[in-house]
PDB file of N, CA, C, O and CB in Angstrom:
ATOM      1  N   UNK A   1     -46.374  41.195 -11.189  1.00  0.00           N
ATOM      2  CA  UNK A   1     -47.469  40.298 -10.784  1.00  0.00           C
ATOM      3  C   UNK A   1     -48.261  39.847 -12.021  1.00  0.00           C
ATOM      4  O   UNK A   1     -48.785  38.743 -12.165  1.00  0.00           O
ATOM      5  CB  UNK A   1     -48.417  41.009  -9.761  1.00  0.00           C
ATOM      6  N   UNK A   2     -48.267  41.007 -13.007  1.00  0.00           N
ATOM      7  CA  UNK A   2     -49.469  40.412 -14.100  1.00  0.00           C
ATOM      8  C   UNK A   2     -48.828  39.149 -15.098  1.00  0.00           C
ATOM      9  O   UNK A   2     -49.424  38.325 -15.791  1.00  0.00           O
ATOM     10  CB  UNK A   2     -50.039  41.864 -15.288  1.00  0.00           C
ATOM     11  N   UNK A   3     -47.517  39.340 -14.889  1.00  0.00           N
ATOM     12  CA  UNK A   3     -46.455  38.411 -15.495  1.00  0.00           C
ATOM     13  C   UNK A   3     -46.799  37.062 -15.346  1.00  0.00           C
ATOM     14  O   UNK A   3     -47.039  36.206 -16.198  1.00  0.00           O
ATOM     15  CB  UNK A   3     -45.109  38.583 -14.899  1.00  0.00           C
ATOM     16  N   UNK A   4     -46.780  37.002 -13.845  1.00  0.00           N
ATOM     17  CA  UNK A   4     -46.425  35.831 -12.894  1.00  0.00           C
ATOM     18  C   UNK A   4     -48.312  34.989 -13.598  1.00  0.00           C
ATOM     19  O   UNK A   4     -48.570  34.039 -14.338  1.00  0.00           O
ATOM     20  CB  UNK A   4     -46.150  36.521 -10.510  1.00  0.00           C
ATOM     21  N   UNK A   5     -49.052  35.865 -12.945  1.00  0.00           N
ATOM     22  CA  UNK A   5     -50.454  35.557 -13.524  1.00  0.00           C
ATOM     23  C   UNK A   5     -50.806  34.887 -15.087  1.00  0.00           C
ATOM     24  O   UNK A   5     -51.627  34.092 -15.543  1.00  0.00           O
ATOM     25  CB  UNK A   5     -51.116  36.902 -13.492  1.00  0.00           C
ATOM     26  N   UNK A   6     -49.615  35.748 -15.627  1.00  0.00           N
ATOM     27  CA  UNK A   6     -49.910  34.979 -17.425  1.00  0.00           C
ATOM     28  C   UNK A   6     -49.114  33.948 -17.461  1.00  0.00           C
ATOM     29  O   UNK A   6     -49.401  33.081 -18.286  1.00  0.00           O
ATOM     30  CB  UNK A   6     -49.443  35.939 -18.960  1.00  0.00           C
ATOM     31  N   UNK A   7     -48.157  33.785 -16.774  1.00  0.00           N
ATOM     32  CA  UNK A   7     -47.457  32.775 -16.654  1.00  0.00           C
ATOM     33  C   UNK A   7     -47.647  31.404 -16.094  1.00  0.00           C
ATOM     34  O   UNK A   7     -47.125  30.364 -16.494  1.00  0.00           O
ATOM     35  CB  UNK A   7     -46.723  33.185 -16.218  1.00  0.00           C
ATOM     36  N   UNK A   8     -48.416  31.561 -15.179  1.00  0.00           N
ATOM     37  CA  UNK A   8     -49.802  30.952 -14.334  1.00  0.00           C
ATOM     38  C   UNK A   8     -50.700  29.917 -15.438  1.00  0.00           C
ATOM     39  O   UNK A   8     -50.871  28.725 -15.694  1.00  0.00           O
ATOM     40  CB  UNK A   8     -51.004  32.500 -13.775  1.00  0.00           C
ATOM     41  N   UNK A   9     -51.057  31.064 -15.804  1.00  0.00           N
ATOM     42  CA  UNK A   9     -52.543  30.750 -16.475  1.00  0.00           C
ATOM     43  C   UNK A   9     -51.958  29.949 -18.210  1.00  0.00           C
ATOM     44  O   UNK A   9     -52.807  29.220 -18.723  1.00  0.00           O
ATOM     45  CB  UNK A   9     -53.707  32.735 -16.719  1.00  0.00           C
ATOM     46  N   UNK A  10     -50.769  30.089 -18.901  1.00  0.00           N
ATOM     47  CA  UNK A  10     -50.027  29.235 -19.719  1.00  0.00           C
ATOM     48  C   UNK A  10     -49.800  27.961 -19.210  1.00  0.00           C
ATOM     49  O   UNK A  10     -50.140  26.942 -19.811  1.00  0.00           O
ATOM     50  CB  UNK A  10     -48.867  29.767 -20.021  1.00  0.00           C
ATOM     51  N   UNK A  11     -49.197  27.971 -18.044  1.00  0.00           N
ATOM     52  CA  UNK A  11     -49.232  26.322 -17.406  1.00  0.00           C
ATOM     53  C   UNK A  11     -50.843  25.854 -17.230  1.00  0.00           C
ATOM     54  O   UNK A  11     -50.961  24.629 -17.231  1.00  0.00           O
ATOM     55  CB  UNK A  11     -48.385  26.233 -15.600  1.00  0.00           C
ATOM     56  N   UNK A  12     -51.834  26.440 -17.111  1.00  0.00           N
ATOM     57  CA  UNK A  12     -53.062  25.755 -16.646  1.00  0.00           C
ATOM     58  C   UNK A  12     -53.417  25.217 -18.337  1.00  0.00           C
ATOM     59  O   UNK A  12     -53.833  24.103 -18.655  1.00  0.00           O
ATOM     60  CB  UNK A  12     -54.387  26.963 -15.711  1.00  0.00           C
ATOM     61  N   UNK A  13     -53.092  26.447 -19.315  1.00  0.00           N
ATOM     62  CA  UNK A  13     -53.525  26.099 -20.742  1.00  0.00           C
ATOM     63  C   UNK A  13     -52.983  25.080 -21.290  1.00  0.00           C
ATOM     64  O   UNK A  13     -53.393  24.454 -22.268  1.00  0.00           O
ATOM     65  CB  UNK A  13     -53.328  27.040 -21.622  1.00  0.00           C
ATOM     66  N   UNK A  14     -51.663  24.829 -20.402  1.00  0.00           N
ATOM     67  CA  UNK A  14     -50.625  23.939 -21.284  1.00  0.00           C
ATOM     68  C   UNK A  14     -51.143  22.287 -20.569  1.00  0.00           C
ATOM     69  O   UNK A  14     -51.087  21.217 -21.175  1.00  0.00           O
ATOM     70  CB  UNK A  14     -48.535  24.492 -20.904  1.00  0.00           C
ATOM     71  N   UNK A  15     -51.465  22.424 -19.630  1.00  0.00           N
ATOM     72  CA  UNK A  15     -52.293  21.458 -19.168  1.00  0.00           C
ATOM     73  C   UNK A  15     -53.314  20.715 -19.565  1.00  0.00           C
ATOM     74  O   UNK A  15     -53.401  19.492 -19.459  1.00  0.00           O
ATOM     75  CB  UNK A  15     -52.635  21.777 -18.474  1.00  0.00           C
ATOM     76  N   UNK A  16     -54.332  21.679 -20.167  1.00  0.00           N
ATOM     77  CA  UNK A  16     -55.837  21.378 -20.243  1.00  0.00           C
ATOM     78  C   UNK A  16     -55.479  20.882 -21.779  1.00  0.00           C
ATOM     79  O   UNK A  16     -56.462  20.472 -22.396  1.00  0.00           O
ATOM     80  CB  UNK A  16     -57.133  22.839 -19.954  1.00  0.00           C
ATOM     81  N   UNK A  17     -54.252  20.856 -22.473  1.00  0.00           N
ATOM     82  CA  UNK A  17     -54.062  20.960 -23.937  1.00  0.00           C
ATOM     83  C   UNK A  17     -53.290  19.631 -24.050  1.00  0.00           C
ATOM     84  O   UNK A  17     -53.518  18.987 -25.074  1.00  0.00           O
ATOM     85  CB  UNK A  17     -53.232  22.383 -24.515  1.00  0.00           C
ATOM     86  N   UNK A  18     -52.372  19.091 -23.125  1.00  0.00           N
ATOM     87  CA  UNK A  18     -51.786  18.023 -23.197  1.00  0.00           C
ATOM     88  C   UNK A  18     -52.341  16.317 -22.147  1.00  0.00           C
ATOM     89  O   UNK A  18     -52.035  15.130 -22.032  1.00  0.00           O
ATOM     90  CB  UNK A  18     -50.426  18.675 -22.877  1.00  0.00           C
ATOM     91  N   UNK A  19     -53.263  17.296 -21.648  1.00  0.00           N
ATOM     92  CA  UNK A  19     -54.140  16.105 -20.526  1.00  0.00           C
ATOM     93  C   UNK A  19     -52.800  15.440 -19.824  1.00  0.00           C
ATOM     94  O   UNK A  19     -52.573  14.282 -19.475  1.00  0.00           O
ATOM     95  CB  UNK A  19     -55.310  14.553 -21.539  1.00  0.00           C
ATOM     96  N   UNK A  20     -52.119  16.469 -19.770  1.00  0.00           N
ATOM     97  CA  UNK A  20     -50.658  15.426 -18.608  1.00  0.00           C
ATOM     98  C   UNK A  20     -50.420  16.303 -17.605  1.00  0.00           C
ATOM     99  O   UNK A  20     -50.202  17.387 -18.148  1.00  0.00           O
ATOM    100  CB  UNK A  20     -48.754  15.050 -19.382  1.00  0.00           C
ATOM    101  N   UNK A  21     -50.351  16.400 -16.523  1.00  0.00           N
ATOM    102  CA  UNK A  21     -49.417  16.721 -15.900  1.00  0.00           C
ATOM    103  C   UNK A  21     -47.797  17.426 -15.681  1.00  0.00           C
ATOM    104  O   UNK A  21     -46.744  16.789 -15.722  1.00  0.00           O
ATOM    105  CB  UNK A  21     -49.547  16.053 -15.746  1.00  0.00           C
ATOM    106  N   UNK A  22     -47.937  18.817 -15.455  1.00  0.00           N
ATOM    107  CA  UNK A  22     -46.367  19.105 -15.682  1.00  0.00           C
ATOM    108  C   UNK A  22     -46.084  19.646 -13.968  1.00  0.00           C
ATOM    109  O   UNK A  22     -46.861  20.070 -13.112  1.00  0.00           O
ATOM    110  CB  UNK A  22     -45.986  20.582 -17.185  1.00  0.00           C
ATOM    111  N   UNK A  23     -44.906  19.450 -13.969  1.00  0.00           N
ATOM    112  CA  UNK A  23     -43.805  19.896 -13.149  1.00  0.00           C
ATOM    113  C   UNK A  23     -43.912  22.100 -13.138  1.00  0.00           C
ATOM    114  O   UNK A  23     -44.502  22.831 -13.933  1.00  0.00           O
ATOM    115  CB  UNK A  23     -42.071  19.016 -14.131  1.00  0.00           C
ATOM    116  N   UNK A  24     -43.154  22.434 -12.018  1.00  0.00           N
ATOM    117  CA  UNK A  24     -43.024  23.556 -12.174  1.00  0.00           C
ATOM    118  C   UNK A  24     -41.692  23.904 -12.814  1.00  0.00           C
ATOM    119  O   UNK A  24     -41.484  25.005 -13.324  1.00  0.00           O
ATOM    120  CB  UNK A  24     -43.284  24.079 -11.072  1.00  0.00           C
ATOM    121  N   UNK A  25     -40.727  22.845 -12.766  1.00  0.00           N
ATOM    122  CA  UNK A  25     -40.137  22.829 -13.199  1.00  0.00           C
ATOM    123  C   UNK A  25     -39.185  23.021 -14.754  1.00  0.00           C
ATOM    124  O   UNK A  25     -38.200  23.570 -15.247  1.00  0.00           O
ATOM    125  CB  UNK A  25     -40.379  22.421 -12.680  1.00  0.00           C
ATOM    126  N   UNK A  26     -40.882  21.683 -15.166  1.00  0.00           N
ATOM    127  CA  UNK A  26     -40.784  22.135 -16.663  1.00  0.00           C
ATOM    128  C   UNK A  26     -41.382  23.081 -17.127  1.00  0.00           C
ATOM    129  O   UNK A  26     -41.203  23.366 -18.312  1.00  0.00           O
ATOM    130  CB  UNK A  26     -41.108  21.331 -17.473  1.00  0.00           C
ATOM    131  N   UNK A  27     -42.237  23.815 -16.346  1.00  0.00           N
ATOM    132  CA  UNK A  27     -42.903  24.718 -16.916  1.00  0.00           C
ATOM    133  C   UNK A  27     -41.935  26.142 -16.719  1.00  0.00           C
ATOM    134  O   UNK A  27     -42.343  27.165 -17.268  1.00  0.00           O
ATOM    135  CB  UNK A  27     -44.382  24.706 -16.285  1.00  0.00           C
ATOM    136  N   UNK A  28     -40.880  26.181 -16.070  1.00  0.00           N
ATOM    137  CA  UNK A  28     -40.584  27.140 -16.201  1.00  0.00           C
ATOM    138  C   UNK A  28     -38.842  27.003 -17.745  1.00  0.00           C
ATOM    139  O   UNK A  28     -38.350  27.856 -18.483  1.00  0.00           O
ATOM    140  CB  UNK A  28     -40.485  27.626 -14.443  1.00  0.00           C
ATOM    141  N   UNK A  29     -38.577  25.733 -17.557  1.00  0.00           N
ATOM    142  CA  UNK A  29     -38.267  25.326 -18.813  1.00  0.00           C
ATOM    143  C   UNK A  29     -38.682  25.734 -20.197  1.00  0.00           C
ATOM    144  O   UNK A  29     -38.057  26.206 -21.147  1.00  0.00           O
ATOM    145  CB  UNK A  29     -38.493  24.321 -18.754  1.00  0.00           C
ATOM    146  N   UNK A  30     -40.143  25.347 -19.974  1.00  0.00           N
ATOM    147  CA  UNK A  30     -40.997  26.267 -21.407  1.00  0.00           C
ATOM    148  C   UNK A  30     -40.919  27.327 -21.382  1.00  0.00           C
ATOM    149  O   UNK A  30     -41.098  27.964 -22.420  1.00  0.00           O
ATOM    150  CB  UNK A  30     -42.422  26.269 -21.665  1.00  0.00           C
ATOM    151  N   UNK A  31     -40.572  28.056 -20.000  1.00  0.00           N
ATOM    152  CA  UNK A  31     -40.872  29.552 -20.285  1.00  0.00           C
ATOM    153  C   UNK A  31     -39.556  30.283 -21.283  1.00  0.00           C
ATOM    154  O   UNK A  31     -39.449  31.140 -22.160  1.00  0.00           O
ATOM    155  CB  UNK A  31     -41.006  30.399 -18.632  1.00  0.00           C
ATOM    156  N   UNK A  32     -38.949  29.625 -20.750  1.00  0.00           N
ATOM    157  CA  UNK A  32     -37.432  29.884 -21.174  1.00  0.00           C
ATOM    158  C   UNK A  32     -37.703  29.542 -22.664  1.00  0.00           C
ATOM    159  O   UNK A  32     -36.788  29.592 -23.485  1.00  0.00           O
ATOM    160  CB  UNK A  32     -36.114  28.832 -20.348  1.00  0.00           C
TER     161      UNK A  32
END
């Protein structure tokens, strides 16, 4: 769970950092 949560909270950062919009898709792309 605490994973999922940091993983979470990287897409919200990766957000607030690119002012765009992502997919869950790509975000799990980045994770990779």
């Amino acid at each position: 769970m605490k994973s999922f949560l940091w993983f979470a909270l990287m897409v919200v950062q990766w957000n607030a950092d690119t002012r765009r919009p992502i997919s869950f898709g790509e975000a799990i792309l980045i994770a990779l």
